[in-house]
C-alpha positions in Angstrom: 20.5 -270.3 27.1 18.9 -267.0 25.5 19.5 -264.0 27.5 16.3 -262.4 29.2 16.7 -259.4 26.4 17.1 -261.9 23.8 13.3 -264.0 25.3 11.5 -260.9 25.5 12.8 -259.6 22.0 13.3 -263.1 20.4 13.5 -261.2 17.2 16.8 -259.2 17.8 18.5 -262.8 18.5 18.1 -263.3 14.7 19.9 -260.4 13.2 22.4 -261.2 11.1 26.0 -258.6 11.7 25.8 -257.8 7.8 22.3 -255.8 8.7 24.3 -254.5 12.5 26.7 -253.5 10.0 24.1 -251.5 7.5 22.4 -249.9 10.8 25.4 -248.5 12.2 26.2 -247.2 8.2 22.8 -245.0 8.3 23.5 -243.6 11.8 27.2 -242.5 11.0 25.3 -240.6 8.0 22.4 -239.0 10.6 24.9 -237.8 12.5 27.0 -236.4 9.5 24.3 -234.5 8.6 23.5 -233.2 12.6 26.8 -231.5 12.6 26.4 -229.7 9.2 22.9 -228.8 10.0 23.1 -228.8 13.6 19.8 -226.9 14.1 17.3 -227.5 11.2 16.1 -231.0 10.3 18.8 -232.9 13.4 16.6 -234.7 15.3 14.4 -235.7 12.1 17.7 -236.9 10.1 18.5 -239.2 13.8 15.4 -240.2 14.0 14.9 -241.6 10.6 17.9 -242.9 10.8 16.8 -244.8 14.0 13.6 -246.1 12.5 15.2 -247.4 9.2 17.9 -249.0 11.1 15.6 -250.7 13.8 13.0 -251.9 11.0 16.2 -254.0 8.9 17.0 -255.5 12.5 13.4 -257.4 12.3 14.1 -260.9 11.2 12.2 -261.9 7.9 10.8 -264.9 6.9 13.8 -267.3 5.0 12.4 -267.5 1.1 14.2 -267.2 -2.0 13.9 -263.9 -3.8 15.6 -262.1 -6.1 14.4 -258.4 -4.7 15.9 -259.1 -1.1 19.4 -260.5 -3.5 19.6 -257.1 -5.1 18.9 -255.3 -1.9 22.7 -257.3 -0.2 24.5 -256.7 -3.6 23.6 -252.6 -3.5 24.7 -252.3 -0.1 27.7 -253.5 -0.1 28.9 -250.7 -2.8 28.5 -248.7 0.6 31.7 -250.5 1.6 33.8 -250.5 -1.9 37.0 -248.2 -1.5 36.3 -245.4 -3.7 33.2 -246.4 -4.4 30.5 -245.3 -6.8 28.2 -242.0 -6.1 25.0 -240.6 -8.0 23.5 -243.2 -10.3 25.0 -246.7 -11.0 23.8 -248.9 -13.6 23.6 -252.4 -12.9 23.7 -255.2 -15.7 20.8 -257.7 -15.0 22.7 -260.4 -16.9 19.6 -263.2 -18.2 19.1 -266.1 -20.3 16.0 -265.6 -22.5 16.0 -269.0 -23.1 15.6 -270.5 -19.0 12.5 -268.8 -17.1 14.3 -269.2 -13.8 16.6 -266.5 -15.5 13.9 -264.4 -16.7 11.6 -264.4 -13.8 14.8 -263.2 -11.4 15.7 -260.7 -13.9 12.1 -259.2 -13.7 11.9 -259.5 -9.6 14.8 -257.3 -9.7 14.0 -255.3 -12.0 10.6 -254.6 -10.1 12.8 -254.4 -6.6 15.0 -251.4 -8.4 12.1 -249.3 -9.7 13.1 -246.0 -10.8 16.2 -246.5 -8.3 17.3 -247.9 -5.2 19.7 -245.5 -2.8 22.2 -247.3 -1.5 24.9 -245.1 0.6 25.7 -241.7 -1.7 25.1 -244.0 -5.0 21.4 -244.6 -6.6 21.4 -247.9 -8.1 19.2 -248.1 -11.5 18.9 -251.5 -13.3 19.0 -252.1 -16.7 18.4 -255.5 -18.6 20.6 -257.1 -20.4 20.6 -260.7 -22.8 23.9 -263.1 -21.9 24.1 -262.9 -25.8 24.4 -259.6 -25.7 26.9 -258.6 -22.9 29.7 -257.3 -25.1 27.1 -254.1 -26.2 25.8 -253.5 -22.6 27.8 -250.0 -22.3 29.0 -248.3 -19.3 27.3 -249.9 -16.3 28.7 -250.2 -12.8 27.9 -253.8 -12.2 27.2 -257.3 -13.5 24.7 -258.7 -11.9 24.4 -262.5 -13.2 20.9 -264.3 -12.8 21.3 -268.1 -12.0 21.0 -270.4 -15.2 23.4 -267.5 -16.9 26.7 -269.0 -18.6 28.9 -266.9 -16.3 31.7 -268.2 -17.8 31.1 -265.9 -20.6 29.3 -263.2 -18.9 32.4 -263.0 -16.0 35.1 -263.2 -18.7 33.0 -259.9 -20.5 32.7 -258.1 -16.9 36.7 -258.8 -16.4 37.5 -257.5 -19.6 35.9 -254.3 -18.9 37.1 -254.4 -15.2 33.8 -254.0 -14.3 32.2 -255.4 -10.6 30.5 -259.1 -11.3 28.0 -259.9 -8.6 25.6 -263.2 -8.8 22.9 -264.9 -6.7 25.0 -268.2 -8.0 27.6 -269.0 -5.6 28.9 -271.1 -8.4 29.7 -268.1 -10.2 32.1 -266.8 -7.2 33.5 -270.2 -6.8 34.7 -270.2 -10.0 36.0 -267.0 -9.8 34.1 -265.7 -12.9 32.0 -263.3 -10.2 33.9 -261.2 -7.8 31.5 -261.3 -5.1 28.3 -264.2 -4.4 25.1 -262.5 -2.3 22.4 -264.9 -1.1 19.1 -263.7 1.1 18.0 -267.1 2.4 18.0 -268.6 5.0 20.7 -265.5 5.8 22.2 -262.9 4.5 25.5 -264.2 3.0 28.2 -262.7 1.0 31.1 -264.1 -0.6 33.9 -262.4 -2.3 36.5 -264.2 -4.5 39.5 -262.4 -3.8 41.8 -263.5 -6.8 38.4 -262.2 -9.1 38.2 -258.5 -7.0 42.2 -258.2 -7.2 41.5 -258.7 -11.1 39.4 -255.5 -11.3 41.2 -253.5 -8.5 38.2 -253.9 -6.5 39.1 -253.3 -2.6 36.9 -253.9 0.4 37.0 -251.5 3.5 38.0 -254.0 6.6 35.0 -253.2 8.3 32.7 -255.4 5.4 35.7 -257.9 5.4 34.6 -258.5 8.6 31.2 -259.7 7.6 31.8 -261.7 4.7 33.5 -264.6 3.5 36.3 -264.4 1.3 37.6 -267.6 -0.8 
C-alpha cells in the first residue's frame, strides 16, 4: 500500500536513488558555496539548487533516447575518485555504416551542445568514426553508440587507459566498456569491475551504492 505522501505526490514514488543521489550532489555544492559567500548570492545558490534538484525528482516518460543516456554517463564523473574538472572531451564512438549508430551519435551530439556541466567538469562531445579510434587524441571518455564493434573500440579505450562508457550493456558484459548507462524504463548503471580496475578507474562508495557492478 502507497503511503498517503506517496498518493497525493504519486510522482515522487517513481524516483529512481541514482537521481536522490544527483539531488543531494547539487545541494552539498549550494551549501559549499553559502559558507564561502555567506552573504551575497546564499539564498539564490540554495535555491537553485532546490529547484534543479526537485525538477530531476519528476518522473519522465520511459523512451529510448540517446540525450537522456549521455545525461547518466556525465554524471556519474561527479562520483570518479579524482575525477575530471574544466572541459572533458567525450569520444562519440559510431559506425557510419548502421544509422542506428549515426542517429545516437547525432542525439548526443545535439544533447551536449556547446557543453554539458556535470559536477566541476564541462563535458564537450566530439565525434568520432569506429575506424578511426586509434587518431581520436586526448579525450576523457569513450562513449560507444550501439551497433559499434566494441571489441575494437574497448581494446583502443584500454590501451590508452581511457574511461569506456556505452548505451550497450553488451559492451560492459564483455568487459570491453567499463561502465553500461541505460535511461529506459530506469535509470540503470552498470560497472564492470575487472574493465575499471584495468584503467585505475575507482568509484566513491556512495555511487557504488547505486549501481550494479559485475
Amino acid at each position: 500500500m502507497k503511503s498517503p505522501s506517496c498518493n497525493r505526490f504519486y510522482n515522487l514514488c517513481l524516483i529512481n536513488p541514482f537521481v536522490l543521489l544527483m539531488a543531494s550532489v547539487q545541494l552539498s555544492e549550494a551549501y559549499t558555496m553559502t559558507k564561502r559567500h555567506p552573504r551575497s548570492g546564499a539564498l539564490i545558490a540554495v535555491s537553485g539548487a532546490l529547484f534543479l534538484s526537485l525538477s530531476s525528482l519528476v518522473a519522465t516518460p520511459a523512451f529510448a533516447d540517446g540525450a537522456r543516456e549521455i545525461q547518466v554517463a556525465g554524471r556519474t564523473l561527479t562520483f570518479l575518485d579524482g575525477g575530471p574538472t574544466g572541459k572533458v572531451v567525450f569520444a562519440i564512438v559510431y559506425d557510419s555504416s548502421k544509422p542506428a549508430s549515426v542517429a545516437e551519435k547525432d542525439q548526443i551530439m545535439a544533447a551536449l551542445g556547446s557543453g554539458m556541466a556535470a559536477g566541476g567538469a564541462t563535458v564537450v562531445g566530439k565525434p568520432v568514426d569506429a575506424g578511426a579510434i586509434g587518431s581520436a587524441g586526448d579525450v576523457g571518455a569513450f562513449y560507444m553508440t550501439r551497433g559499434v564493434n566494441y571489441a575494437a573500440a574497448g581494446a583502443a579505450a584500454k590501451a590508452k587507459k581511457t574511461l569506456s562508457i556505452s548505451s550497450d550493456m553488451a559492451c560492459v558484459k564483455s568487459g570491453a566498456c567499463v561502465m553500461g548507462v541505460a535511461a529506459t524504463p530506469k535509470v540503470e548503471i552498470v560497472v564492470n569491475s575487472a574493465a575499471a580496475a584495468a584503467i585505475g578507474a575507482k568509484f566513491k562508495a556512495a555511487f557504488k551504492m547505486m549501481i550494479k557492478e559485475i
